[in-house]
Structure formats: structure tokens, C-alpha cells
C-alpha positions in Angstrom: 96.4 78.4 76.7 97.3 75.7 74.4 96.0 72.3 74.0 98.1 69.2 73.9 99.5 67.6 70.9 100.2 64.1 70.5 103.8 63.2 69.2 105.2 60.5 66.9 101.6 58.3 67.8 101.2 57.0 64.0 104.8 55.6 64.0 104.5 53.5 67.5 101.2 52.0 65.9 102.6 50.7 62.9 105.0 48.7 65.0 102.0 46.9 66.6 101.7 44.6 63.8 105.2 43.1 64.1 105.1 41.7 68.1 108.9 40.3 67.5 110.1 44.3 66.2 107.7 45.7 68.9 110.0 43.6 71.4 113.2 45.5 71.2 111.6 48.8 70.4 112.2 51.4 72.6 108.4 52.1 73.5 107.9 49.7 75.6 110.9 49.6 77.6 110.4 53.7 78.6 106.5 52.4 79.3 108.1 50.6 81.9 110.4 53.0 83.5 107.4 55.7 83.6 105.4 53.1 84.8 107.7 52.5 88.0 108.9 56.5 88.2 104.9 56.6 88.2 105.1 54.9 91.6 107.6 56.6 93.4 106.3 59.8 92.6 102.8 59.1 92.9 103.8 58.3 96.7 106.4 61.3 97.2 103.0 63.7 96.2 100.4 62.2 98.0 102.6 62.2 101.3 103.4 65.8 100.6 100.4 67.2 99.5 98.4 65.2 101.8 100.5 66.4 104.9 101.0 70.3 103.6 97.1 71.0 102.9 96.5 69.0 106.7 98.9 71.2 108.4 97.5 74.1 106.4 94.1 73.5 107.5 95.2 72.5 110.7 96.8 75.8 111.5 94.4 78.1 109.7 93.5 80.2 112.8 96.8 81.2 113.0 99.5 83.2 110.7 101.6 80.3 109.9 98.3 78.3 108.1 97.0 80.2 105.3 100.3 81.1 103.8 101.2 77.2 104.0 98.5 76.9 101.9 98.8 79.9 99.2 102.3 78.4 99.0 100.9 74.6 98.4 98.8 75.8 95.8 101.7 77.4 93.9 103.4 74.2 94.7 101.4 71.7 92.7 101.4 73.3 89.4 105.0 73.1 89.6 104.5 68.9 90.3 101.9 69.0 87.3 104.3 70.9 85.1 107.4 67.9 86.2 104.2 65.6 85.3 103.9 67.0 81.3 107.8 66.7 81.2 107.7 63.2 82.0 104.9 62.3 79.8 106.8 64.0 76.9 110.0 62.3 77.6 108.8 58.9 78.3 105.7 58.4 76.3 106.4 61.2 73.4 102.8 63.1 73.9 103.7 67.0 74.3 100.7 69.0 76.9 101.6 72.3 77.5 100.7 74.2 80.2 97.1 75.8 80.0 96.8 77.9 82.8 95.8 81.4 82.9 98.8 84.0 82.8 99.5 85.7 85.9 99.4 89.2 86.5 102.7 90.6 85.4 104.7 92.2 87.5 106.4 91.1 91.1 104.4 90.1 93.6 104.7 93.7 95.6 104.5 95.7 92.7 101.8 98.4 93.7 100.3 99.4 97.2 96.1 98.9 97.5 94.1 101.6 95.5 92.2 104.0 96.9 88.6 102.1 98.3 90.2 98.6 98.4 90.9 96.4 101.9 94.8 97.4 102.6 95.6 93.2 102.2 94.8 94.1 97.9 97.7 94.3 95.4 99.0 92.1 92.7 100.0 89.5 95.2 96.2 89.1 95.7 95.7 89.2 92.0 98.3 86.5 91.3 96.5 84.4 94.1 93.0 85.0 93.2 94.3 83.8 89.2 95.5 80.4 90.3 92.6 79.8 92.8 89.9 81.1 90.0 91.9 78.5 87.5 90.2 74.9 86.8 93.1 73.4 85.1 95.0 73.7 88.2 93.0 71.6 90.4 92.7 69.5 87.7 96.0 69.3 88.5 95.4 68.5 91.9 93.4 65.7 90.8 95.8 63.9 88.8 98.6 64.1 91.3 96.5 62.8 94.1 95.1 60.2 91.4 98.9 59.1 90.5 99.2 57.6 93.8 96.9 54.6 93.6 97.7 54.4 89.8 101.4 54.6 90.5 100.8 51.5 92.3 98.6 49.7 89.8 101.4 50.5 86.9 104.2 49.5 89.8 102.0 46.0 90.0 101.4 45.7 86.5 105.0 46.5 85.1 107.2 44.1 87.7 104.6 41.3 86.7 104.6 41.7 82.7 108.4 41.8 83.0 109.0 39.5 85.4 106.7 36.0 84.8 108.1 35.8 80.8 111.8 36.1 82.1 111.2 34.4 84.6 109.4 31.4 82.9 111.7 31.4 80.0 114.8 31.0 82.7 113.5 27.8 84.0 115.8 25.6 82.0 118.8 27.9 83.6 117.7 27.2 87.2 117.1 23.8 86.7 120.8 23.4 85.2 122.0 25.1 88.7 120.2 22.7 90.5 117.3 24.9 91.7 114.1 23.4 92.9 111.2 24.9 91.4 107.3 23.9 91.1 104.5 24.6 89.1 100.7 24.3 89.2 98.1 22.7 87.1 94.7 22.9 88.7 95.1 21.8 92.2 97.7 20.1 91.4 101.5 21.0 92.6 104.3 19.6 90.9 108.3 19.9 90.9 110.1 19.8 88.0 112.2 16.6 87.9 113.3 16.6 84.5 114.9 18.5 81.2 111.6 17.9 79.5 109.5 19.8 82.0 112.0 22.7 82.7 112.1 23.3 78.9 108.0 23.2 78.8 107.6 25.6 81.2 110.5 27.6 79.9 108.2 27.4 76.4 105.1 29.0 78.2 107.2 32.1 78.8 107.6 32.7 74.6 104.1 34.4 74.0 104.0 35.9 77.5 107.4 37.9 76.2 105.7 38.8 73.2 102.3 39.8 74.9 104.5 42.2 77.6 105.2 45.0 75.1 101.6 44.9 74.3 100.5 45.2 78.1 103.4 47.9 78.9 102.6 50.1 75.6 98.4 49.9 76.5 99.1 50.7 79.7 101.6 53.6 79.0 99.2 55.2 76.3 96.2 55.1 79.0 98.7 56.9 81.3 99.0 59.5 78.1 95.3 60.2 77.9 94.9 60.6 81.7 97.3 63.1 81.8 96.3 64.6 78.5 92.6 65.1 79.8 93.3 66.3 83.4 97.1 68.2 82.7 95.9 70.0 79.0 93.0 72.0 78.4 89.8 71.0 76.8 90.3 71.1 73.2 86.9 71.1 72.4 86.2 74.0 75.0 88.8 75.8 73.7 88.1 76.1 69.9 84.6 76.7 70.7 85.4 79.4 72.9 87.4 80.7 70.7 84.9 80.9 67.7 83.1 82.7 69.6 85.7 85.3 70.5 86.3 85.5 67.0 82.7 85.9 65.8 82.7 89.0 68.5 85.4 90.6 66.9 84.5 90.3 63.3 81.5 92.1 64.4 83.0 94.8 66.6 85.4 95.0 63.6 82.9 95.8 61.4 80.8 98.1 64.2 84.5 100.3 64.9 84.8 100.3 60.7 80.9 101.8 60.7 81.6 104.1 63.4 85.0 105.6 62.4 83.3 106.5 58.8 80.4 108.3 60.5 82.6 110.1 62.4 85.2 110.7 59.6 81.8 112.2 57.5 80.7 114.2 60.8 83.5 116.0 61.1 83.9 117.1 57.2 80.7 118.2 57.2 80.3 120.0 60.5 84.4 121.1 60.1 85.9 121.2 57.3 83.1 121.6 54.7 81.3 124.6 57.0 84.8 126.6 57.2 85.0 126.0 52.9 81.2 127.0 52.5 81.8 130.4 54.2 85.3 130.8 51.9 83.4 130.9 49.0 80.6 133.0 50.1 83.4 135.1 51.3 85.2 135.3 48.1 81.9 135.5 45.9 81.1 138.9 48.1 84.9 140.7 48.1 84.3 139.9 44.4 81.5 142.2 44.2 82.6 144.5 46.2 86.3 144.7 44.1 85.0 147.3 42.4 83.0 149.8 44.4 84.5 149.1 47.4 87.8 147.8 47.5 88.5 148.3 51.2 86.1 146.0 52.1 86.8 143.3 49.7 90.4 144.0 50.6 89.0 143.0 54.9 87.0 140.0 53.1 89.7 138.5 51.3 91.7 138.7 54.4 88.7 136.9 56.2 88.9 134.2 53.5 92.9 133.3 53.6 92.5 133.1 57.6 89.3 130.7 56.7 90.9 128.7 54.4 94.2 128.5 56.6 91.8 126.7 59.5 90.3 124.9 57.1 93.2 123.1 55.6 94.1 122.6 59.6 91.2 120.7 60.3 91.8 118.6 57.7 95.5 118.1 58.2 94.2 117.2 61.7 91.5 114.9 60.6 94.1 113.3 58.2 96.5 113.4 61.1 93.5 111.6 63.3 92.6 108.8 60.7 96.7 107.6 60.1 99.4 110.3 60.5 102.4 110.5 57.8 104.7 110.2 60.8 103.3 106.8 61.8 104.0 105.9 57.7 107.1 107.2 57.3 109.2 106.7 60.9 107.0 104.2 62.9 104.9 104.5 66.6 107.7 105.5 68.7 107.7 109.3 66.5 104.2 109.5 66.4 103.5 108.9 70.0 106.3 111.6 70.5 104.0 113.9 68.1 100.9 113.2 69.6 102.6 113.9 73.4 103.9 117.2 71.7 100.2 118.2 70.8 99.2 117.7 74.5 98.1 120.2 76.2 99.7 119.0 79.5 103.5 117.6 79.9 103.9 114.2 78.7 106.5 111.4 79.0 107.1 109.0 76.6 109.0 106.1 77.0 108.7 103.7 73.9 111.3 101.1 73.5 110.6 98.7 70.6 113.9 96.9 69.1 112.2 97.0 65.3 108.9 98.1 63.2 105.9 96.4 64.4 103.1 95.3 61.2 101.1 98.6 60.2 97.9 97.2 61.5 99.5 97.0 64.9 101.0 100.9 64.9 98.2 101.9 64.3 95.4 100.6 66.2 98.4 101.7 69.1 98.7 105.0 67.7 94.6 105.0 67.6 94.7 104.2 71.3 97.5 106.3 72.7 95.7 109.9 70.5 92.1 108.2 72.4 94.0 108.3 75.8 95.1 111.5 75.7 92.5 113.6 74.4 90.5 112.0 77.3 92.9 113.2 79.9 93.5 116.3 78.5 89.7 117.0 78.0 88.3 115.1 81.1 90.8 114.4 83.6 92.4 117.5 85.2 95.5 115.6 85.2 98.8 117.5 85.1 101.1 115.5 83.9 100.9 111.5 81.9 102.9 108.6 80.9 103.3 106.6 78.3 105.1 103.8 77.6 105.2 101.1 75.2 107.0 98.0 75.1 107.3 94.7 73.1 106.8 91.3 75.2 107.2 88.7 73.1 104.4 88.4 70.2 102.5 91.3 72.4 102.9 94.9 72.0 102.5 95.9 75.5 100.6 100.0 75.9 100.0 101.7 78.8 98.7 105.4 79.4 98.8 106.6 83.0 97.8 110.3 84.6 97.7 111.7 88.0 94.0 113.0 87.6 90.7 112.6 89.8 90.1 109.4 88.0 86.7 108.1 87.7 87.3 107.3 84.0 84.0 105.4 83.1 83.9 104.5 79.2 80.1 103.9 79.9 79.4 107.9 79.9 80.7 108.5 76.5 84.3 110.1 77.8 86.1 109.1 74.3 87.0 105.8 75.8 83.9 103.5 75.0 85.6 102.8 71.6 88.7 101.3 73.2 87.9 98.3 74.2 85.8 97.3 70.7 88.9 98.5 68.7 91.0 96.3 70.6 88.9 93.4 71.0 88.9 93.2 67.1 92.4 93.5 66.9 92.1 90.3 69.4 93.9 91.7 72.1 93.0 92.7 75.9 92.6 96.3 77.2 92.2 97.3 81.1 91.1 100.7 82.1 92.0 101.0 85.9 90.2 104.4 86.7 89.3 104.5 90.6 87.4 108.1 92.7 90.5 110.2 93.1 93.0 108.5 90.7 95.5 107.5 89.2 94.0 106.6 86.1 95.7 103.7 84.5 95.1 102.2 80.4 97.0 99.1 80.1 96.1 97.5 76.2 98.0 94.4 74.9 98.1 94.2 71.0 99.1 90.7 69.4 102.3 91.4 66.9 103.6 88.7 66.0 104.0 87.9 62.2 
């Protein structure tokens, strides 16, 4: 979602001050043209719209109805997005589109999950975005309001063009012999003479210089209609968005907290248990050397398999904080690693066209080794997926099983530190874990530089 920006505005004003230079700008003429495309179009969507949500409506209790208007409402975001086109080309303000993204996928891309109504799918969820969406009936608004301002501007523009010319071309039609008249008061009188068709000709002078005024004031209060009811809220937006970002610093700093307890938890109830039992063991087979070498022989035995596990753990802890693999050949080896670990068959299907930052790898790596320990510990799955894929600035995750599902990161199943991790990171996680399965991890990961 993005909010609009205004384009080349302190240029056009400085070309206020000079009416004559104002004149054969090219600001006011476009003014004018949007000003009558304004008018056409504001008639071509209120006939359509009106007569496609009617007949909707209208045949609602039958098949034919509610599709008519699930279409319609895909329709006008289309006229909206013509709209910001317009207003870029004509009166130079850019407003991008600030709708919610749609699911991704096509429209039929998965059957209903187990315990929803048959009609659910990603059609519904594509639906259920744009009707949940504000900015598009805001949409809706401003079409329907383009019709009795198209008329306005239509009004407006023919007579701020039309009386100066026209006035100013007295002196021509009087030449060709054409009888004209003008008013003063109640008074109606026909020019009869050079000296009147050039006096009314004169009136037209400042009325040619006020019309670029009266197009270009009339243009830019198209611009901030269209800016308010076609962009988002900028206001809104940042707000919202200092908000999201106050979030994150502190589940940044909760996930940092976290990750060092557990980091100190497991040296001290792993690694630093398996060394404390080495040395006892060596400080016994030590004593023992000499009067009874057998059993410091069996001890020192005891202590080279304890120190073996112990230098495991570690490797695996090291493994478990940032591999060397993730370092030294990037995610798409260390996923393959982490699937070879697994303690069920695991596909891997990662195809990223370059290194992504180091931050990025490895909150992904972080998530993909979380996934899988889950499903391997929790879900009685026999086989996952992953796969991993790069969509523009997003680095697109998703971890998928065929277990009994029922993946709840609320009962502490390894998954409650997802969704913090990510949120930090400023990207979006979905855990799609119905009774019976499939369960489905879908994380997107902001990469861009």
C-alpha cells in the first residue's frame, strides 16, 4: 500500500505569477481536456455501474445475480485504476494503487479444507479481500461522484473557453456582417458600429487571462478528490505503521532475550553436564592408573565417548544458532542439510537466482530448522515439502506435511516463536494447521536491498 505523491506541483505554481506565460502553458490546456474526458466517463460509469449492481440485485435469488455482482466489484477497481492513469497523465499527480494484495495463486487453486462449507477456497479468499477493502468502495464513491462532477467540469470548461474567444472574436463577426447583441442591465443592444464591436471584443482580454486560472483551480481540485478517495490515507498509514514498527523492535528484542536463554539452557543442561562428568571421569581413571589399570583403561574409554557427544551437542548448538553451510554456500545448502537431518523424507525445492542479505538466510534458515523439528517431533507426518522462492523484494517460504495437523503455536509445539521472529524481521507468517491435516507454514521475508 502506498500513498500518492504529488508530481511537478512547485513548478505549475511558479507559473501562476506570470497570467500571459500561464496562457500558453500546457497545464491548462490538459485541465481542460480531463475536464471534458471527466464528463464522458463520469456518464459511461454511472450508466454501467448503475445498471450492473440493479440487475445484480435484481436477480439475486437466482444463479445469474450474485456472480454479476462479484464480477462488478472486480470491475470498478479496474475503472479506479483508468481513473489514477488519467490523473497522472493529465494533471501530473501520481496515486498508486492501495488496495490490499490478493491471495496469490489462481482463483481454483486448492479444494475446501477439511471443516469448511464446500463453496471455501482461494476464490472465496480473493472475494472476501476486495469486499473487506475500504479503499475500494472508496473507489466506488468517486466513480459514482465523477458523474455529476463530470458535468460541472463539462459546464465550467466549454464556458471559461468559450465566452473570452468568443468575446474577443466580435470584431471578426461584425466584419462578416453578423448581427450580434449585448446586454447592459436590462438593456439590449446590437452592435451597429466598429467602436462597439472592438469594446466588446476588449472585455474578452482579462477573461482570456482569468481562464487558465479557472481551468488550473479547477483541475487541481479534481487532483485532491481523486487523491483523497483513489490513494490511501497517509496519515493512517504512517501511523499504522509506527506502530507496526514499535511491535517489532520489541518482539526483536523479546526473540534476542529468548534465543540467549535458550542458547545458555542448553550449555548448561547439555554441553556443560556431558564436560562435568569428562573430568570427573578422567580425575578417577587417573587414580586408578596405577592400581588398577583395567578400570581406568574402561573409564578413559567412557570419557572419549563423553567428550565425542559433547563436542556433538555443540556442533549442533552451533549448527542451531547459524550453520557454516548457511556462511559459506547460502540457504538453498543449508535447507538441503537441515532436510538431510530429518528424520522423515524431505523435498526440497529452493530456487533463488542469487544470495539473498545474511539477515534474510537466516531468519529462513531459523524458520525452515523450527518447521521441521515440529513435524518431525509433533506431527506424525511421513513425508514434507519445502520450497522457497524469490517474488520480487519478498523471499517467499513455505513448509508443508501430510500429518494429523492440529498445529497450534499456542501449546508451546516449537512454533510460538515463528510468528515474533518474523514479525521483527517485518514480514508475514501463516500457519494453516486444520484436525486431520495437511499442515501448511507459508512465511514471507522482505529482501530487498
Amino acid at each position: 500500500m502506498s500513498a500518492s505523491v504529488p508530481a511537478a506541483v512547485p513548478q505549475r505554481r511558479a507559473t501562476l505569477r506570470n497570467p500571459l506565460r500561464l496562457l500558453f502553458s500546457a497545464e491548462p490546456w490538459l485541465a481542460a481536456v480531463f475536464m471534458l474526458l471527466s464528463f464522458a466517463l463520469g456518464i459511461f460509469w454511472f450508466v454501467v455501474l448503475v445498471t450492473l449492481i440493479a440487475t445484480g440485485f435484481g436477480l439475486s435469488v437466482t444463479f445469474v445475480g450474485v456472480p454479476l455482482l462479484v464480477a462488478t466489484l472486480f470491475l470498478w477497481p479496474l475503472g479506479a485504476r483508468v481513473e489514477r492513469a488519467r490523473v497522472k497523465a493529465f494533471l501530473g499527480l501520481e496515486i498508486r494503487d492501495p488496495y490490499q494484495p490478493l491471495p496469490e495463486g489462481p482463483w481454483f487453486g486448492h479444494p475446501a479444507r477439511e471443516g469448511e462449507p464446500a463453496v471455501r477456497g482461494l476464490w472465496w479468499d480473493k472475494i472476501r479481500t476486495r469486499f473487506t477493502d475500504r479503499y475500494v468502495w472508496q473507489d466506488l464513491i468517486y466513480l459514482f461522484l465523477l458523474f455529476p462532477i463530470g458535468i460541472a467540469e463539462f459546464v465550467i470548461a466549454t464556458v471559461a473557453i468559450a465566452t473570452p474567444f468568443g468575446l474577443l472574436g466580435t470584431p471578426l463577426y461584425y466584419w462578416f456582417g453578423a448581427e450580434m447583441q449585448y446586454t447592459i442591465g436590462a438593456n439590449v443592444r446590437e452592435i451597429d458600429s466598429w467602436a462597439e464591436a472592438f469594446a466588446v471584443g476588449a472585455l474578452g482580454l482579462p477573461l482570456l487571462l482569468l481562464m487558465p486560472y479557472i481551468l488550473i483551480g479547477v483541475g487541481r481540485g479534481h487532483a485532491w478528490l481523486a487523491r483523497h478517495l483513489l490513494g490511501s490515507d497517509r496519515e493512517r498509514e504512517l501511523e499504522a505503521r509506527v506502530g507496526q514498527l514499535t511491535e517489532s523492535r520489541s518482539r526483536a528484542r523479546d526473540v534476542s532475550v529468548s534465543e540467549l536463554q535458550r542458547i545458555e539452557r542448553d550449555l548448561h543442561d547439555g554441553a556443560q553436564q556431558r564436560l562435568v562428568k569428562l573430568s570427573m571421569d578422567l580425575g578417577m581413571a587417573r587414580e586408578k592408573l596405577d592400581t588398577d589399570p583395567d578400570a581406568a583403561k574402561a573409564l578413559i574409554v567412557e570419557a572419549h565417548e563423553e567428550a565425542k557427544r559433547a563436542m556433538q551437542e555443540i556442533r549442533d548448538l552451533a549448527r542451531g544458532i547459524h550453520p557454516a553451510v548457511l556462511t559459506d554456500r547460502g540457504l538453498d545448502p543449508a535447507i538441503s542439510a537441515l532436510a538431510g537431518r530429518a528424520s522423515i523424507p524431505v523435498i526440497v525445492d529452493v530456487d533463488l537466482p542469487q544470495r539473498l542479505p545474511e539477515a534474510v538466510e537466516s531468519t529462513a534458515y531459523f524458520i525452515v530448522a523450527e518447521a521441521l523439528t515440529n513435524i518431525t517431533r509433533h506431527s506424525g507426518a511421513t513425508e514434507a515439502r519445502v520450497t522457497a522462492r524469490q517474488a520480487g523484494d519478498r523471499l517467499v517460504l513455505e513448509i508443508s506435511d501430510n500429518g494429523h495437523g492440529g498445529a497450534n503455536p499456542a501449546l508451546g509445539t516449537g512454533l510460538a516463536g515463528l510468528a515474533d521472529r518474523v514479525a521483527a524481521f517485518d514480514g508475514t507468517l501463516t500457519i494453516d494447521s486444520p484436525e486431520g491435516g495437511p499442515t501448511r507454514i507459508h512465511a514471507e521475508l522482505p529482501c530487498g536491498s
